[in-house]
C-alpha positions in Angstrom: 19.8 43.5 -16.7 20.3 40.6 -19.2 17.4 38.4 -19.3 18.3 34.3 -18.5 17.9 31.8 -21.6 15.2 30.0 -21.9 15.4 26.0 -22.1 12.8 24.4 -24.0 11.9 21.3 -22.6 10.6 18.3 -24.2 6.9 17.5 -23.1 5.6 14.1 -22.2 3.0 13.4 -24.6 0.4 11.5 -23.3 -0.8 8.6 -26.4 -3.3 9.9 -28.8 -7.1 8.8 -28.0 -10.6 10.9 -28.0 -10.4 13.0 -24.8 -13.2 11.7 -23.2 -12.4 7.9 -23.7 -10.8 6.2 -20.3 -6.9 6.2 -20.5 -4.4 5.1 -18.3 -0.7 6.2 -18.7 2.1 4.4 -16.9 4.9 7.1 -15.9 8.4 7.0 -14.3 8.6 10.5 -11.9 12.0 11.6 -10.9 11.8 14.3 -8.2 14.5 16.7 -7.6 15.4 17.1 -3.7 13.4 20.4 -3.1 10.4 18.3 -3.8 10.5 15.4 -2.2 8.5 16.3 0.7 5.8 17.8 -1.0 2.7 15.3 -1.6 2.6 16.1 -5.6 0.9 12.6 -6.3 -1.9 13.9 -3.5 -2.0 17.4 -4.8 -2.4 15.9 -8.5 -5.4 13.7 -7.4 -7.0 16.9 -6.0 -6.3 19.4 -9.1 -7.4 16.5 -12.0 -10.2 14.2 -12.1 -7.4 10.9 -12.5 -7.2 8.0 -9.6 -3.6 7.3 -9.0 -1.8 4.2 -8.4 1.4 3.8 -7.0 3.4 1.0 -8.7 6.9 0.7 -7.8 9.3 4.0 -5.3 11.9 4.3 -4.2 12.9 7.2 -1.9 16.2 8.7 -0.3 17.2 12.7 0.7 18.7 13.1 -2.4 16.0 11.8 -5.2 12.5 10.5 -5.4 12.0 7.8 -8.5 8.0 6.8 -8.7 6.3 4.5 -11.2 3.0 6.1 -11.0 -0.6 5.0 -13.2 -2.9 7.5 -14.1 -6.4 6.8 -15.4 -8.7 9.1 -16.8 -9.9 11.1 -19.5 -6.3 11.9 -22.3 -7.0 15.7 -21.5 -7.3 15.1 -17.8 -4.1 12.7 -18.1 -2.2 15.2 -19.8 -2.9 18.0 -18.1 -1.5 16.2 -14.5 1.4 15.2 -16.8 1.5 19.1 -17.6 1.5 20.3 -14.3 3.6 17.9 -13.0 6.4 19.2 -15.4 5.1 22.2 -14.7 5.8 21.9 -11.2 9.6 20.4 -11.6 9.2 17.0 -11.6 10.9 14.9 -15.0 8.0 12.7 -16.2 8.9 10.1 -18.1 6.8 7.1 -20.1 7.1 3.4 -18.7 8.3 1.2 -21.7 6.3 -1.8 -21.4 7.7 -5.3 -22.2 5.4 -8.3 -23.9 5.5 -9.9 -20.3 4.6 -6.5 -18.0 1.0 -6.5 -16.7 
């Protein structure tokens, strides 16, 4: 039997500091509609040593769009970001604007 194709996947890189300095990453997650029920922001403050901080959702059966914060370590940052990919959500970076706080 044929073996499927692999997609590579582009990887949200978290910005480049020491990695154990105090980051914190804002990030849009778009969950597919398998996952929508699952508590992955829960799950993610278990696995990593980050705090979360919901900024903005919005939620219906068919998608899940979160503006999530994470603060902590770059390693411990990344590697949530990781998983979460991982896991099959699409992480993307929050552009900020010269007027976002």
């Amino acid at each position: 039997m044929a073996k499927a194709p692999t997609v590579k996947k582009n990887k949200t890189k978290v910005a480049r500091t020491t990695g154990t300095s105090s980051h914190r990453q804002r990030l849009w997650l778009m969950y597919p509609p398998k996952l929508i029920k699952e508590p992955l922001i829960w799950k993610l403050s278990q696995k990593f040593k980050v705090s979360t901080n919901i900024r903005q959702a919005s939620v219906t059966d068919e998608i899940g769009v979160v503006c999530l914060e994470l603060d902590g370590t770059r390693d411990a940052v990344q590697a949530a970001v990781d998983w979460l990919e991982k896991t099959g959500v699409n992480v993307e970076p929050v552009e900020m604007s010269a007027i976002a706080g």
